[in-house]
C-alpha positions in Angstrom: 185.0 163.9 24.1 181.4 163.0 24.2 179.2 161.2 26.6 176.4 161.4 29.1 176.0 162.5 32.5 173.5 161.8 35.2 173.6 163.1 38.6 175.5 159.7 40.1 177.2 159.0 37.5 179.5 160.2 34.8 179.7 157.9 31.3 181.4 159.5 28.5 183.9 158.0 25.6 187.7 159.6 25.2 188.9 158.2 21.7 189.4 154.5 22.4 188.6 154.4 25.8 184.5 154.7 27.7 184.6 156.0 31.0 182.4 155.3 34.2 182.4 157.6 36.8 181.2 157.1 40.3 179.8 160.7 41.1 177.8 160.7 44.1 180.6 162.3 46.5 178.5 163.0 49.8 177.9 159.5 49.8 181.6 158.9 48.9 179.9 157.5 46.0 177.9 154.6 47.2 175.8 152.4 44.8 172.3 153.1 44.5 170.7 151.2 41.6 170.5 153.9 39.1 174.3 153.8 38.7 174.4 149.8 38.6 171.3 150.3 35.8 174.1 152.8 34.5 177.0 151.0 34.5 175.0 148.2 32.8 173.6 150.3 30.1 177.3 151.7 29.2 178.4 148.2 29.2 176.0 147.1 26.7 176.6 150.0 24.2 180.0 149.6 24.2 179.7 145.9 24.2 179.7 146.7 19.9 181.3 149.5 19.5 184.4 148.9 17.9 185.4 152.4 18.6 185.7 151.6 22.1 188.5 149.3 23.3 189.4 149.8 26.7 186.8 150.8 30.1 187.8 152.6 32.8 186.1 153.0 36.4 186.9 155.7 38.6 185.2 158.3 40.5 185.2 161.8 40.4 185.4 164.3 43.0 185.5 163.6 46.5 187.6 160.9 48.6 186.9 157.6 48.2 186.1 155.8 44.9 183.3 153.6 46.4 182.1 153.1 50.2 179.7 150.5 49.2 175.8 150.3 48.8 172.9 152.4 49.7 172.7 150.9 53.3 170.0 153.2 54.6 167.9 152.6 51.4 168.0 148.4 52.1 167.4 149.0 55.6 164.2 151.3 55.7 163.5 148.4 52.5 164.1 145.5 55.0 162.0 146.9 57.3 159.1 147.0 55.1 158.7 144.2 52.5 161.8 144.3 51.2 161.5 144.4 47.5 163.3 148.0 46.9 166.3 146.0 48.3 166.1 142.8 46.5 166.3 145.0 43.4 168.8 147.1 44.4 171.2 143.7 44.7 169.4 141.9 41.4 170.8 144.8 39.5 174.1 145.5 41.3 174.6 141.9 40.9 174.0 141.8 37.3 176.8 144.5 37.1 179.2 142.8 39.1 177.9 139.2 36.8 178.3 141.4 33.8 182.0 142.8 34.8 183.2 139.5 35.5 182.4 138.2 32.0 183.2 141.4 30.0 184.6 140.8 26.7 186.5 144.2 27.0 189.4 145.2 29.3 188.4 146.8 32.0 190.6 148.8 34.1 189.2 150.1 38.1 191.1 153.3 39.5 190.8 152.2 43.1 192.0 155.2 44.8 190.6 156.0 48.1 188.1 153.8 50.1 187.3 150.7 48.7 184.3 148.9 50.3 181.4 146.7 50.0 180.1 147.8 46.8 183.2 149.3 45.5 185.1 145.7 46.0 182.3 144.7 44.2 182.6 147.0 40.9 186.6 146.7 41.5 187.7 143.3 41.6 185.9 141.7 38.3 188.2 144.0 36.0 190.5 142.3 34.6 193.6 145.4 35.6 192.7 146.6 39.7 194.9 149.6 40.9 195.9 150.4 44.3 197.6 153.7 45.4 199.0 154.8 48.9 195.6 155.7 49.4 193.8 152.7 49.1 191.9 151.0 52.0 189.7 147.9 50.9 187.6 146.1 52.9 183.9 144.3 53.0 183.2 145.7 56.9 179.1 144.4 56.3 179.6 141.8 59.7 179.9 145.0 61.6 175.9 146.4 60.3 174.7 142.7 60.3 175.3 141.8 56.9 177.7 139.7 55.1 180.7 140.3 52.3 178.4 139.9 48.9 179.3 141.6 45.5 180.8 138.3 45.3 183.1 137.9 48.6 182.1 134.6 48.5 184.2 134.3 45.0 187.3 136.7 45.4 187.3 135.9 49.5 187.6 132.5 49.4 190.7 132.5 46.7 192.9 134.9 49.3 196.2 132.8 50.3 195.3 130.8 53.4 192.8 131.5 55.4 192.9 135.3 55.0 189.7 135.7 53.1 187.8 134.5 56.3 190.1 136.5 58.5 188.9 139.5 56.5 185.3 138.5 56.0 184.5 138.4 59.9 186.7 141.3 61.0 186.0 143.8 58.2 189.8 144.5 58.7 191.2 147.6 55.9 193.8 146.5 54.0 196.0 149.2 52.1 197.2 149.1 48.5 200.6 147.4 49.3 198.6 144.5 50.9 195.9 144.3 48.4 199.0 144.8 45.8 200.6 141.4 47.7 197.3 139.8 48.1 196.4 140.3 44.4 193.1 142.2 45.0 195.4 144.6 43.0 197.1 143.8 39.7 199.1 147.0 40.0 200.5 149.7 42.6 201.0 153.0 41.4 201.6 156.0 43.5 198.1 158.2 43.1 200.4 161.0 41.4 200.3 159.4 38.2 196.8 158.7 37.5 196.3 161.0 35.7 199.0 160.1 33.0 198.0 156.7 33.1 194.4 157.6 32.4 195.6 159.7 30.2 197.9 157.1 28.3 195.6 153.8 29.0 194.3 153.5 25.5 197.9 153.0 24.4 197.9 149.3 25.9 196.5 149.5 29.8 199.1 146.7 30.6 202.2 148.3 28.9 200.9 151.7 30.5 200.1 150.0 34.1 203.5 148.4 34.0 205.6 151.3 33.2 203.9 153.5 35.6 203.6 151.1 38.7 206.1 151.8 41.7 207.2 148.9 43.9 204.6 148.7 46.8 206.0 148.5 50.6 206.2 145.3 52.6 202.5 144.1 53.1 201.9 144.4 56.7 199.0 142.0 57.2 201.5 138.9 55.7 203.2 139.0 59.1 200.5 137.6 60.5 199.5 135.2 57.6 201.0 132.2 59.8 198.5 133.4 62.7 195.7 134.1 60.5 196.0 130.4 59.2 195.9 128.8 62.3 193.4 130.8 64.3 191.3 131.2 61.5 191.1 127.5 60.2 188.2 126.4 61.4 184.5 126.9 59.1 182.7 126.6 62.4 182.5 130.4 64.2 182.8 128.7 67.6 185.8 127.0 66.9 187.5 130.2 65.8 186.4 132.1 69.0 187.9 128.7 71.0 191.3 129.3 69.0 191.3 133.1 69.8 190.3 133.0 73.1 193.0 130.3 74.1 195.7 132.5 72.3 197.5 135.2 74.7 199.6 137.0 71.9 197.9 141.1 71.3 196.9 139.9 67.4 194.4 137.3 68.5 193.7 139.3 72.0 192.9 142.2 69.8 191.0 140.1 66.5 188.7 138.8 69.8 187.7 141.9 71.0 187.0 143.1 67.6 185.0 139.8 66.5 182.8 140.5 69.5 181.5 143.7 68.0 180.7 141.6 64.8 176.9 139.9 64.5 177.2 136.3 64.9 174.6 135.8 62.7 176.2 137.0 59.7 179.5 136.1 60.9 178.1 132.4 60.5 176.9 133.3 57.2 180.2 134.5 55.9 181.7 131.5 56.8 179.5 129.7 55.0 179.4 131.6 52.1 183.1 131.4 51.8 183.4 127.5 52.3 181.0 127.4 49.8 182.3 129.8 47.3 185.5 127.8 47.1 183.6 125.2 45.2 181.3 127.5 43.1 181.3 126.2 39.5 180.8 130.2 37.8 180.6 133.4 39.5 176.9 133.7 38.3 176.4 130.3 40.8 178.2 132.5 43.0 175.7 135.8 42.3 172.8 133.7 42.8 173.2 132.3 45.8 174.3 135.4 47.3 171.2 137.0 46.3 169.0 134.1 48.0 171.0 135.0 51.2 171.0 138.9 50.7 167.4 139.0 50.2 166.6 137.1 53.6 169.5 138.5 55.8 168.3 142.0 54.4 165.1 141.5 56.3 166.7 140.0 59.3 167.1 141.2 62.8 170.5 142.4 62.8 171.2 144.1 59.4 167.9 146.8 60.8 169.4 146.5 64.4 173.2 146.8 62.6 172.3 149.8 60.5 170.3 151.8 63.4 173.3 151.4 65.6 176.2 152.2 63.4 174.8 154.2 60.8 171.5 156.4 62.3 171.8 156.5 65.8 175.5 156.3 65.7 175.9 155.1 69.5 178.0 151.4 67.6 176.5 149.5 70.4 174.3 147.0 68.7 171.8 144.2 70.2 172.5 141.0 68.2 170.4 138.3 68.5 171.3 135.5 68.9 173.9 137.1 71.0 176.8 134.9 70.9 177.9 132.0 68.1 176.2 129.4 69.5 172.9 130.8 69.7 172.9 131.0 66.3 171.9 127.3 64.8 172.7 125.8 62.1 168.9 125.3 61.2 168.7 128.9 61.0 171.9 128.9 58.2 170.2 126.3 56.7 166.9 128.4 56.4 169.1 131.6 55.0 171.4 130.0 52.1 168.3 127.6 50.8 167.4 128.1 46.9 164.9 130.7 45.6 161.9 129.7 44.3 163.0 129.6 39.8 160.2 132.6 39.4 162.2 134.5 42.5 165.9 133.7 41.4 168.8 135.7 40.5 169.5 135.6 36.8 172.2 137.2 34.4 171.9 140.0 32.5 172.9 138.4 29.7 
């Protein structure tokens, strides 16, 4: 075994198969954009490298393989001028961009929390595995920002209308519902990892197959009829109307959690999502996100979302606008319009 290690991340080659790492446990192995420069740079060397045949993601020690982004870095960032957080998402982007279009299989361990950023680096492989451990969501209406990474993408192709249920909530699904949902191609109990890791060079399907378990009944499809109709508006004040006119504990309960969600970005997932339905290629997909990360980074809520559920810790944010319709559609307008060409997202490759 051979490889290289840096301090948040592990790459090395076993035989057949190069391995990324996530190692930044305190963090529970958040993306900073060293590791996405990382994971890029392992990408390209093994692009020809005939050695190398299969890619594996996982992390190392610690819980969790991936809570999401460096949050506190694009904050202190949107506060100033922003750039360290526009190139934190150019180059996470390019990872996610570069993922998706991998020649190679790629195979994600995701064992553990799943969020944000980890959705991001998980659901371009082409093999995704959940364990009883599992709990995947994009949570980012709750600090002000919205599901990127490419929510827009994987969101909007959920059965239904769950993708926007999810996207506005932030609701954690476990591995039997991403299993059922297909943000998981396989369920496999997290005692045999370690074999299949072990094994994955042999053929990762053959290996996934014969290792995976049959998953328990997927909770959140109980309420796929509810979702559907509460959720089936694209306009956030026609969602709230459906909620609030609803007396069952489900949409009593989505309610009172949708009022702890920015209504700015709420509006902006929305969005996103209708639109990411029609995009054409996921790198249409990165690059608007990117347009609307870099404003929305800078924006009101994200700082006011991050002081008040990450620093000070007191989860009592002051949005503003304050309620759904305060928020205009001139103002969605002025967030999801095209970069200037010199300021635009591009691929990597």
């Amino acid at each position: 075994m051979n490889g290289g290690t840096t301090d948040d991340l592990i790459v090395e080659t076993a035989g057949a198969v190069g391995r990324i790492r996530l190692n930044r446990p305190k963090a529970i192995h958040a993306l900073n954009t060293a590791m996405c420069d990382g994971v890029l740079a392992a990408l390209e060397g093994w692009r020809t490298d005939a050695d190398v045949r299969v890619v594996t993601i996982d992390h190392a020690e610690g819980r969790g393989f991936c809570a999401g982004g460096d949050i506190r870095m694009l904050a202190d960032s949107g506060a100033r001028d922003g750039a360290e957080a526009r190139q934190f998402f150019f180059t996470e982007y390019r990872m996610n961009h570069r993922l998706f279009t991998y020649a190679k299989v790629v195979v994600a361990f995701m064992d553990g929390i799943t969020m944000g950023g980890g959705v991001g680096i998980s659901q371009p492989c082409r093999y995704r595995v959940a364990t009883e451990n599992t709990r995947l969501a994009m949570p980012e209406t709750g600090i002000g920002l919205f599901p990127d990474v490419g929510g827009g993408w994987y969101l909007s192709r959920l059965p239904g209308r769950i993708g926007q249920y999810l996207a506005l909530t932030g609701h954690r699904l476990d591995g039997a519902e991403c299993h059922a949902l297909g943000l998981a191609t396989h369920y496999l109990p997290a005692s045999a990892l370690d074999e299949a890791k072990a094994r994955i060079a042999e053929g990762p399907q053959a290996v996934l197959d014969e290792l995976a378990v049959p998953a328990r009944e997927a909770r959140i499809l109980a309420q796929r009829d509810a979702i559907d109709r509460l959720f089936a508006s694209d306009r956030l004040e026609e969602v709230f109307a459906a909620l609030e006119a609803d007396a069952s504990d489900f949409a009593q309960a989505t309610l009172a959690t949708l009022r702890t969600k920015s209504p700015q970005t709420m509006k902006v997932s929305l969005h996103l999502l209708k639109d990411g339905a029609t995009m054409a290629t996921f790198a249409d997909e990165m690059r608007q996100e990117y347009a609307v990360g870099s404003r929305v980074v800078q924006r009101h809520d994200f700082l006011e979302g991050v002081r008040a559920v990450i620093v000070d810790k007191d989860n009592a944010p002051k949005w503003d606008p304050a309620t759904p319709e305060g928020v205009s559609d001139h103002v969605i307008d002025q967030i999801f319009a095209p970069l200037p060409q010199d300021e635009a997202w591009t691929p990597h490759d």
